[in-house]
C-alpha positions as CSV (number, residue, x, y, z in Angstrom):
1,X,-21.0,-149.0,-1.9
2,X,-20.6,-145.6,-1.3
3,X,-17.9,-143.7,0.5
4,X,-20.4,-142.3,3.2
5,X,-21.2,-145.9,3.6
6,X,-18.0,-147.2,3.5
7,X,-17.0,-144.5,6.6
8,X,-17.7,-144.9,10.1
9,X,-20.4,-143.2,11.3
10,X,-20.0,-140.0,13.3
11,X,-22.8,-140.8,15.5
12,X,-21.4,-144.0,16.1
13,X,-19.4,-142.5,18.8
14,X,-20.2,-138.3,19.0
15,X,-18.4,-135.9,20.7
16,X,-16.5,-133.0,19.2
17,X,-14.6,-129.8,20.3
18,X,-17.3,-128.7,22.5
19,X,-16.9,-132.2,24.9
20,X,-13.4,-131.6,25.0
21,X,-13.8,-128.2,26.6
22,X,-16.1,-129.7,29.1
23,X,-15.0,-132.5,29.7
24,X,-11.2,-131.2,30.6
25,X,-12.6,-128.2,32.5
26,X,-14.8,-130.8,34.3
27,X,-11.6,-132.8,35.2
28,X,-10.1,-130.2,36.7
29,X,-12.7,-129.0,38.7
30,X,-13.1,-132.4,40.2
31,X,-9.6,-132.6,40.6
32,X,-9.7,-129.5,42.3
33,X,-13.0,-130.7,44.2
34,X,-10.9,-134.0,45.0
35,X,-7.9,-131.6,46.6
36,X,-10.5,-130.4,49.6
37,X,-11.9,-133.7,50.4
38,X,-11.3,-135.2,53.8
39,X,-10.9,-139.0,52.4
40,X,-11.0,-141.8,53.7
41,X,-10.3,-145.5,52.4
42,X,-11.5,-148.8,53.6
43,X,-10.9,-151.8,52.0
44,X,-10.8,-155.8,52.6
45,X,-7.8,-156.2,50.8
46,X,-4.7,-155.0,50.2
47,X,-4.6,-153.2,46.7
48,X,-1.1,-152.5,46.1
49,X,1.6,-155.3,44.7
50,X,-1.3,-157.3,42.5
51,X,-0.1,-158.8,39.8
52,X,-3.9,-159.6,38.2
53,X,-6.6,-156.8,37.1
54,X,-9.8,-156.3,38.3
55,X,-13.0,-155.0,37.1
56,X,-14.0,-152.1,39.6
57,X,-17.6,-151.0,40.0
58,X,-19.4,-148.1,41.4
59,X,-22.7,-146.6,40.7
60,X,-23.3,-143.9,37.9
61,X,-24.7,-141.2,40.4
62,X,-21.5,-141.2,42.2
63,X,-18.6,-140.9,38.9
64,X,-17.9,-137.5,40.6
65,X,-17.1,-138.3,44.0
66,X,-15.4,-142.1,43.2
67,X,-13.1,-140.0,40.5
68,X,-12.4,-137.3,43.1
69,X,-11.7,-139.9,45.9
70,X,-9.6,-142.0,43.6
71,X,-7.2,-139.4,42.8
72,X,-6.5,-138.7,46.6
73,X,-6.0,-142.6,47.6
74,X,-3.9,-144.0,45.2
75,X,-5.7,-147.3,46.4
76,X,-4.0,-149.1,43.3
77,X,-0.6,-149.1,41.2
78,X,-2.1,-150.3,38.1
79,X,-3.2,-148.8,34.8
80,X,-6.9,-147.6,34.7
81,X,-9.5,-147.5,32.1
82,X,-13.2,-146.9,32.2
83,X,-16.0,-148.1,29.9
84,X,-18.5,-145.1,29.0
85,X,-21.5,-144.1,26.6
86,X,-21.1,-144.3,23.1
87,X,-22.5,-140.9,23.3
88,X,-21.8,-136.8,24.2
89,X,-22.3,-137.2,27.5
90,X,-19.8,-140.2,27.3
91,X,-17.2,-137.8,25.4
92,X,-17.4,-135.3,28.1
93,X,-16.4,-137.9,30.4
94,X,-13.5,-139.4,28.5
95,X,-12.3,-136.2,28.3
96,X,-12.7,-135.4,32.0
97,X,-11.2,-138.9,32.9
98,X,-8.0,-137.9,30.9
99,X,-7.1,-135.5,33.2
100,X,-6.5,-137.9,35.8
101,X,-4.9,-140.2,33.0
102,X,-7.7,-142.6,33.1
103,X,-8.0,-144.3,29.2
104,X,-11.6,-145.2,28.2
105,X,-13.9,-147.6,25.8
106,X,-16.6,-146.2,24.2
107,X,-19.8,-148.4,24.6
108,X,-22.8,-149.3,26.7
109,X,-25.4,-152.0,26.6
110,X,-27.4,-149.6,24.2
111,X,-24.7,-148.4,21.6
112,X,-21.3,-150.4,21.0
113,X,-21.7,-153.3,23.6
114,X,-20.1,-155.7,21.5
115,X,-17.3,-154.0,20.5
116,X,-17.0,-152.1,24.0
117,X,-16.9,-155.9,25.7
118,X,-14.1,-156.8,22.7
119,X,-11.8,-153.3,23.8
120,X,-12.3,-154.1,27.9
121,X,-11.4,-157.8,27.4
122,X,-8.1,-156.7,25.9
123,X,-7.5,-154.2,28.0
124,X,-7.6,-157.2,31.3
125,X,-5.5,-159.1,29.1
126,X,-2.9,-155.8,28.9
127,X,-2.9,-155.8,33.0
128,X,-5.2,-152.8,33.5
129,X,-7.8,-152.4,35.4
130,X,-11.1,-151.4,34.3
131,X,-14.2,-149.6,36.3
132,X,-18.3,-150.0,34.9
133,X,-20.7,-148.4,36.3
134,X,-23.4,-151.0,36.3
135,X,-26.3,-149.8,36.2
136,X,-25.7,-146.6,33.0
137,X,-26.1,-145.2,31.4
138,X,-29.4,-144.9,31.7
139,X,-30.4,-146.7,34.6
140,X,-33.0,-148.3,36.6
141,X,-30.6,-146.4,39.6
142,X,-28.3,-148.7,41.6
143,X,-29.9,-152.0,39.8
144,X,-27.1,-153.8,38.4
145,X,-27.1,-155.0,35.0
146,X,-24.8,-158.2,34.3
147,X,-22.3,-156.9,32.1
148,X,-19.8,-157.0,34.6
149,X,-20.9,-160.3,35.4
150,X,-20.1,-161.8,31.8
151,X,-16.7,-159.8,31.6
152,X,-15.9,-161.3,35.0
153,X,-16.8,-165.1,33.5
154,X,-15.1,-164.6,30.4
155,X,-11.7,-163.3,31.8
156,X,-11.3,-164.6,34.8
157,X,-10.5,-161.1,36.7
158,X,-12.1,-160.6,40.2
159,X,-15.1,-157.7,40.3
160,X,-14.4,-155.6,43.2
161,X,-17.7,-152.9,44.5
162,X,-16.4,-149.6,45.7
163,X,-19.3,-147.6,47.2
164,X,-18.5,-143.9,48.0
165,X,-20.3,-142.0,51.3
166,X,-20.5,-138.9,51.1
167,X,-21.2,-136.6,54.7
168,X,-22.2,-134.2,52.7
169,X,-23.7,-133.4,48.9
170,X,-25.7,-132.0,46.6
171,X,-27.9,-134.8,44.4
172,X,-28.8,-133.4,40.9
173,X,-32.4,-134.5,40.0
174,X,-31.2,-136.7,37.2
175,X,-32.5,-140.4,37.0
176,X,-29.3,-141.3,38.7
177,X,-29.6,-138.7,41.7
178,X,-25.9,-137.4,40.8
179,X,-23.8,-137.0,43.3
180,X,-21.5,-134.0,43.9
181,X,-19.5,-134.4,47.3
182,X,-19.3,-130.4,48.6
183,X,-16.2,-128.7,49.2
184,X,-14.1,-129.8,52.6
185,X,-16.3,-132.5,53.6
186,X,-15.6,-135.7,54.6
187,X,-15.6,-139.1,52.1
188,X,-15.1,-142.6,52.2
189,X,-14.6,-145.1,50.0
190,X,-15.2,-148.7,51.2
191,X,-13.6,-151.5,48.9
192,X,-15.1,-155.0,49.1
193,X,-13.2,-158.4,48.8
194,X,-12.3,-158.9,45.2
195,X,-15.2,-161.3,43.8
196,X,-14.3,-164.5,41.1
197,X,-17.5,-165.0,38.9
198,X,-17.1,-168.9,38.0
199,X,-17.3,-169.3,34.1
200,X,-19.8,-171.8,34.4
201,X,-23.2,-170.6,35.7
202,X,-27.3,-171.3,36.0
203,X,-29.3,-168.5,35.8
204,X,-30.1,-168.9,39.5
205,X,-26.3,-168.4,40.4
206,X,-25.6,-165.6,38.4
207,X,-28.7,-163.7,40.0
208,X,-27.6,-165.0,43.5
209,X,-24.1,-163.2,41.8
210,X,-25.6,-160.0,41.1
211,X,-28.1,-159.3,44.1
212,X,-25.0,-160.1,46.4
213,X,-23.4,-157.2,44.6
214,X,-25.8,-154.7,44.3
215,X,-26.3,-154.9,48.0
216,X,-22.5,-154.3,48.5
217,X,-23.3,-151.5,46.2
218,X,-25.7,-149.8,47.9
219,X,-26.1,-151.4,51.6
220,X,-24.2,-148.8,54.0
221,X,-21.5,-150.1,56.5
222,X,-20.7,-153.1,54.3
223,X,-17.1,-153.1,55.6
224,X,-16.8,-152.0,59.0
């Protein structure tokens, strides 16, 4: 075999020099960002003092103003770590996730899912929590693919949907209508209960499991 063979592949998981500039320059401009916001935090449950992990969810259009209301709430006292692409755009956010000393695993249901599913598994077992975006990285928008529906059955930790609303944004026209909250404005960031997925299911269940999320997702005023 030979010894390119025999090494990983760059490509495997890319990012270089030029992700870590953006990516930490993003992080502190969202951290900065996150500094003006008027937030607000609603939640079903309360988040400090657990003892288990959970497996958080938002959508990919909102990273930016979930990350930037995050940092102002402290809504948990646990380690955090987020899955993300096995790709550039995934280096620039593992680099802009590190500001906030969020830890990340490099995969999607694309690039790395096996291996990304191995690294979040442990990480649960290690009592952190982890966040997915569920439907990247590369959509359909806000449908929800069952990853975190699997990872949920095969650890036992709860799923918990955190939809952000912003009063007032800018939406990029990428596939995911990104999200940027503006300056000063007000946020909130409603928390649903935390959700066990049952390790035995029929197909029928785990649909019935996955529509009931992706409405908490996206359905405005789910806690009230």
């Amino acid at each position: 075999m030979s010894e390119e063979r025999q090494k990983p592949a760059r490509s495997e998981i890319r990012g270089g020099r030029k992700q870590k500039i953006i990516g930490t320059m993003a992080g502190w401009l969202i951290r900065l960002l996150g500094w003006s916001l008027r937030v607000e935090l609603r939640t079903a449950v309360p988040l400090k003092g657990r003892t288990e992990p959970v497996i958080w969810l938002f959508w990919h259009g909102q990273i930016m103003p979930a990350i930037a209301a995050w940092s102002r709430t402290e809504m948990c006292d646990m380690p955090l770590k987020a899955l993300t692409s096995a790709s550039r755009d995934g280096a620039v956010i593992e680099h802009a996730l590190g500001v906030f000393g969020v830890g990340v695993a490099r995969g999607s249901s694309s690039r790395r899912a096996a291996s990304a599913l191995i690294e979040l598994k442990k990480t649960l077992e290690q009592g952190c929590d982890i966040c997915i975006t569920p439907d990247g990285p590369r959509g359909p928008r806000q449908k929800m693919q069952m990853g975190a529906i699997k990872l949920g059955q095969l650890t036992g930790s709860a799923v918990v949907s955190a939809r952000v609303e912003c009063f007032s944004s800018w939406k990029l026209k990428t596939w995911d209508q990104f999200e940027i909250p503006k300056p000063f404005s007000r946020v909130i960031m409603h928390l649903g209960e935390p959700r066990k997925i049952p390790r035995e299911l029929d197909e029928g269940e785990s649909e019935g499991i996955r529509h009931a999320l992706e409405k908490e997702l996206s359905q405005p005023d789910v806690i009230v």
